[in-house]
C-alpha positions in Angstrom: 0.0 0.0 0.0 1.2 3.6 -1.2 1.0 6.2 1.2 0.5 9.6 -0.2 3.2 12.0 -0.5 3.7 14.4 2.6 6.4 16.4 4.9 8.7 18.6 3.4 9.5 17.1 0.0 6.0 17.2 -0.9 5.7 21.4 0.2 9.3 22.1 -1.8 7.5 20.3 -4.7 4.1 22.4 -4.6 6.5 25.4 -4.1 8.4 24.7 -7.2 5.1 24.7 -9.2 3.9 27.7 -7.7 5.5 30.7 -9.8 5.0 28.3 -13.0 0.9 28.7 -12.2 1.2 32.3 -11.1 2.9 33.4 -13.9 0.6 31.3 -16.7 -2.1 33.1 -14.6 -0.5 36.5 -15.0 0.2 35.9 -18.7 -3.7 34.9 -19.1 -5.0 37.7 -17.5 -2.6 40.5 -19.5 -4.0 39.3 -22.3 -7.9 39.1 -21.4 -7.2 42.9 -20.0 -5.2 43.5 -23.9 -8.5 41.4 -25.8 -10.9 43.8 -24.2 -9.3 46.3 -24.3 -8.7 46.3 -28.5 -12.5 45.2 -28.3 -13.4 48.4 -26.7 -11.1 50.5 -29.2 -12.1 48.5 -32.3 -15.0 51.0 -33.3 -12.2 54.1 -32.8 -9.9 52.1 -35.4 -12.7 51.4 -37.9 -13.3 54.7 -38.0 -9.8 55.5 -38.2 -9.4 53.2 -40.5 -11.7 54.2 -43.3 -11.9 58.2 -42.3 -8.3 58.4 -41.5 -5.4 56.1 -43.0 -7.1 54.5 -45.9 -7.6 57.7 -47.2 -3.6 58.5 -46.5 -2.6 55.8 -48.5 -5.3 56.1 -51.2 -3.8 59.7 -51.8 -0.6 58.6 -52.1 -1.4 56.1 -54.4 -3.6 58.3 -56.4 -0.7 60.5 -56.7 1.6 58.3 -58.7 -1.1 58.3 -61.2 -2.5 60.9 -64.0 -5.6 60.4 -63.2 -10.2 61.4 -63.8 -12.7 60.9 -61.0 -13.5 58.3 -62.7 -11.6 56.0 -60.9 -7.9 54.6 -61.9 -8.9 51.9 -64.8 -7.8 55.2 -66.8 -5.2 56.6 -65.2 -1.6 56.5 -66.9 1.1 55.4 -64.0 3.4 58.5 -63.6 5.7 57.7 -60.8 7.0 61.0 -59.1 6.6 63.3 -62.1 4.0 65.3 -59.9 5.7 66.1 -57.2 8.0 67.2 -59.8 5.3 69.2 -61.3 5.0 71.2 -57.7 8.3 71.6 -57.0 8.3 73.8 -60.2 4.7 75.0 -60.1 4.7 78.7 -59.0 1.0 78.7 -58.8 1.8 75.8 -55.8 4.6 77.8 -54.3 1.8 81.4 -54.6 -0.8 79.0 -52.6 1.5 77.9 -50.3 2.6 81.4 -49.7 -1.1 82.4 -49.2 -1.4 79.4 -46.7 1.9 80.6 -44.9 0.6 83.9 -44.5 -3.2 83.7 -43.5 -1.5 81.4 -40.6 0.5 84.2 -39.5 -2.4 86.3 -39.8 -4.7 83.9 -37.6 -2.8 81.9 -34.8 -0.6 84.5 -33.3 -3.5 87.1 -33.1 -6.3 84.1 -32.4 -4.2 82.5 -29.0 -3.8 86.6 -28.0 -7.5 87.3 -27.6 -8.1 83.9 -26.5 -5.7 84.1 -23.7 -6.9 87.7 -22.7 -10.5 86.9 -23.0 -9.5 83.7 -20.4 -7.4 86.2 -18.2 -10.4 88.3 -17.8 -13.1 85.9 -17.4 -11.0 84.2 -14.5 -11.8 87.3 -12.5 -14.0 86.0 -9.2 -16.7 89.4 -9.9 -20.0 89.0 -10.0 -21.8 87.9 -12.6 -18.4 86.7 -14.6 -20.7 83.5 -15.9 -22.3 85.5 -18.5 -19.0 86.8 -19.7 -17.7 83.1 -19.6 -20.7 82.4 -22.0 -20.9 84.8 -24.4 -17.2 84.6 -24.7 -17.7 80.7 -25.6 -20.5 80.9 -27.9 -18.5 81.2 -31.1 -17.8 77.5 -30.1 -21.4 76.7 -31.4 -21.5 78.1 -34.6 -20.2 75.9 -37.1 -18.0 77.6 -39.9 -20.2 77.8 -42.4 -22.7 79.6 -40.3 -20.1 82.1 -39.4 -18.4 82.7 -42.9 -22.4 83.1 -43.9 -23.4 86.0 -41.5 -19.7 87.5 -42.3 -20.9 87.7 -45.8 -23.3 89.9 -45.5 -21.1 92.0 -42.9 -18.6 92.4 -45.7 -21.4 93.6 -48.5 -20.0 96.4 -49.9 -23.3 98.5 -49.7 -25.4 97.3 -47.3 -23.0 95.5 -44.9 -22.4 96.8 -41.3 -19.0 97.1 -41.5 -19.1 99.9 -44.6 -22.2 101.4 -42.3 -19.9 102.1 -39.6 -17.1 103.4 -41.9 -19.5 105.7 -43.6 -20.8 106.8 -40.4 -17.0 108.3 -39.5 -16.6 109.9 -42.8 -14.9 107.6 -44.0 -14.8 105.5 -47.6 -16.5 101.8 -47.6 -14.1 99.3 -48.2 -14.2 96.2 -50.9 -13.5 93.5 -48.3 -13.7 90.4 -50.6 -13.3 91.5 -54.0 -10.0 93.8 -53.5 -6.4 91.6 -53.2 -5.2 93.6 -50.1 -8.3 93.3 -47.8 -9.2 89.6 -48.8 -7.1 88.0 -47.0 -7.7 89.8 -43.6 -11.1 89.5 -43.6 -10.9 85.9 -44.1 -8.4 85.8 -41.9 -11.1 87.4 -38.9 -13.8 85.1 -39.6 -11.1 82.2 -38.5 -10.2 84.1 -35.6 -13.5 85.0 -34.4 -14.6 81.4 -35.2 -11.9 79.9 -33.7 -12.1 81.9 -30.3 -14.8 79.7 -28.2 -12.6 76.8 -28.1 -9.1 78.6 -27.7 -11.0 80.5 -25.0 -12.7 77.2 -23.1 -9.6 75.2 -23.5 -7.1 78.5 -21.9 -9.7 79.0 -19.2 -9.6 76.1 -18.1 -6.0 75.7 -18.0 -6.0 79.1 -15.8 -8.4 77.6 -13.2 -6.1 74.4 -13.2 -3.6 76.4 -11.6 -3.8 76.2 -7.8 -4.6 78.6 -6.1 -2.1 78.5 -2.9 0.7 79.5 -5.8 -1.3 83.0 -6.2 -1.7 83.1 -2.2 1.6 82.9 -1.8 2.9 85.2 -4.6 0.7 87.7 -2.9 2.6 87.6 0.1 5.8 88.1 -1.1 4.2 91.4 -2.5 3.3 90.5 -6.4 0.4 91.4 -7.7 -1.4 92.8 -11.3 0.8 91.8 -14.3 3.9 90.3 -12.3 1.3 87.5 -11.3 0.4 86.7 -14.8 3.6 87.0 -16.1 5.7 84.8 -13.2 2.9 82.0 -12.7 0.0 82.7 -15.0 1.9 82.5 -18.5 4.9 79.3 -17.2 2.4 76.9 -15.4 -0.1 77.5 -18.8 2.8 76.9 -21.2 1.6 73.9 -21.7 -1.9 74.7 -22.4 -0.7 77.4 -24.6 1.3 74.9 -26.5 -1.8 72.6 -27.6 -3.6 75.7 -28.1 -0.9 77.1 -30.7 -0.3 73.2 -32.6 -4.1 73.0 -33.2 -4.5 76.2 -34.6 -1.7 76.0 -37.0 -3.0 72.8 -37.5 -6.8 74.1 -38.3 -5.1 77.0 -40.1 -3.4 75.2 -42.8 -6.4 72.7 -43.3 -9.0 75.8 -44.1 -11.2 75.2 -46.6 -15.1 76.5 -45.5 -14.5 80.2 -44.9 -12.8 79.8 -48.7 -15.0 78.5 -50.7 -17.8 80.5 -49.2 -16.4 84.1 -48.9 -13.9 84.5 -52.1 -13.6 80.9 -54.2 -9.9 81.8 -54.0 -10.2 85.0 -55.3 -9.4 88.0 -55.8 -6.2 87.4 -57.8 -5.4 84.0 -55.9 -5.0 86.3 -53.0 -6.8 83.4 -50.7 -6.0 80.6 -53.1 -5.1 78.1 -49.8 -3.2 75.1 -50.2 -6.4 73.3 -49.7 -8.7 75.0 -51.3 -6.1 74.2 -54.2 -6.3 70.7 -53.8 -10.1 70.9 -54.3 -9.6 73.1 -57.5 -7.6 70.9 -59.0 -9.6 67.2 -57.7 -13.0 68.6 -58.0 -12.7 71.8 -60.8 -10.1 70.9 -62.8 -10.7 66.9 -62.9 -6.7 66.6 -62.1 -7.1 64.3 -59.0 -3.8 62.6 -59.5 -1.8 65.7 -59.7 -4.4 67.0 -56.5 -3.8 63.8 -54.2 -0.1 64.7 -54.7 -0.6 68.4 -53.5 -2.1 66.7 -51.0 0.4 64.7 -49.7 3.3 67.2 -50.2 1.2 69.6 -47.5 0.6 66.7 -45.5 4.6 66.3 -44.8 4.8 69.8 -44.3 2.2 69.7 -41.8 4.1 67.3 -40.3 7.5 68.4 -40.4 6.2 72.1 -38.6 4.7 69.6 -35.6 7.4 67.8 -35.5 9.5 71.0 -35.2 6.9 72.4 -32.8 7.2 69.2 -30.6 11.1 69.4 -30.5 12.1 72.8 -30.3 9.0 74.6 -28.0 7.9 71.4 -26.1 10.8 71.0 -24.1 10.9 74.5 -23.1 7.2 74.0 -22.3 8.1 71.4 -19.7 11.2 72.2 -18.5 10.7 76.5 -17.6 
């Protein structure tokens, strides 16, 4: 008769096997935890997917073609003669210009009166909440809405803007049909447009900041602009730096305010990169030589957040 294993061998045996089961254990349960979790993201990556990267990849295929919209069946293969063809294309080089320019014209000024409007609105005064709002509500009206009631602001005879002008003596202006003016009042529909979610985003970064910093500041005797610009403007840095890489961002993939308020015109004066790309695809019938415009602005798009991400970032995080 066998009698059943026991005492100390037996323990140093089931000790042995121990970590073997824990770990097969451990190993099962990483990857239930990693199954559900790609389960729970799956819809984000469909969308992804079709929204996002298959139409990356179609465009750069699409570009190594000379192709219709009617599909590639007859398109002639072309390689990299189009990027060719914009390297050399000073119409390309004028939009990009454009591009360059209405950016200048919109982030810089755009974070400004964000970031003051959030200063202000911080201020514990009664009845601030209604400031707060009305300062937020462009964040409601969709772009096409805005560039809409901007049109008629900008009619040359009946639009409020000439009203006022007239009303100090002064000579109406062609905002939309004139080269020099165009691209400004574009330009301020974007900002205007732009400010409800620069504002929410800065505001809340300033409430973020605690409030014992301030308290203490105040002891040591600062106060008024020293506050803002000693622990204000360096503990929002960050804030300010998401703020600034979206609106680039947003400013070099305008399109709406475009199309509705000058087609491009006058004189190519607001002919944007992208609202070149739909000339071309959509007007023109030169998708190919589009989808390659396309990409080309993509990689600059990139290249200036990559920049962003390794020249200001650090600073951010580090000052």
């Amino acid at each position: 008769m066998k009698v059943a294993n026991s005492g100390p061998a037996a323990a140093q045996t089931a000790a042995r096997a121990l970590p073997g089961q824990v770990a097969r254990r451990s190993r099962l349960r990483v990857g239930q935890a990693t199954l559900v979790s790609l389960l729970y993201l799956l819809p984000s990556l469909i969308v992804f997917t079709v929204f996002v990267f298959y139409p990356l990849f179609k465009s750069f295929y699409l570009s190594l073609y000379a192709t219709n919209p009617f599909g590639l069946s007859t398109g002639v293969y072309v390689g990299l003669k189009q990027y060719n063809i914009i390297l050399h294309s000073q119409t390309y080089h004028d939009s990009l210009l454009v591009t360059l320019l209405y950016t200048l014209y919109t982030v810089p000024l755009g974070v400004l009166v964000a970031l003051t409007l959030a200063v202000l609105a911080n201020a514990q005064v009664r009845g601030i909440a209604v400031f707060r709002t009305l300062f937020a509500l462009p964040v409601g009206v969709s772009m096409a809405a805005a560039a809409l009631v901007f049109a008629l602001f900008y009619n040359p005879t009946a639009g409020v803007f000439n009203y006022w002008l007239r009303s100090l003596g002064l000579d109406g202006v062609q905002w939309l049909t004139e080269p020099r003016p165009a691209l400004w009042s574009v330009a301020f529909v974007s900002i205007w447009a732009g400010l409800g979610f620069n504002f929410i985003i800065l505001l809340s970064g300033i409430q973020a900041i605690p409030e014992d910093i301030y308290e203490s500041a105040k002891i040591d005797g600062a106060s008024g602009f020293r506050l803002f610009r000693s622990i204000t403007l360096p503990l929002l840095s960050p804030t300010l730096f998401f703020v600034l890489v979206i609106s680039i961002i947003s400013a070099f993939q305008s399109f709406t305010q475009i199309d509705l308020l000058t087609k491009g015109g006058p004189a190519n004066s607001t002919n944007v990169v992208v609202y070149s790309i739909y000339r071309d695809a959509f007007i023109n019938s030169q998708v190919g030589y589009a989808s390659a415009q396309a990409v080309v602005l993509f990689l600059i798009m990139l290249v200036l957040t990559a920049i962003q991400f390794l020249v200001i970032e650090p600073r951010v995080h580090y000052s």
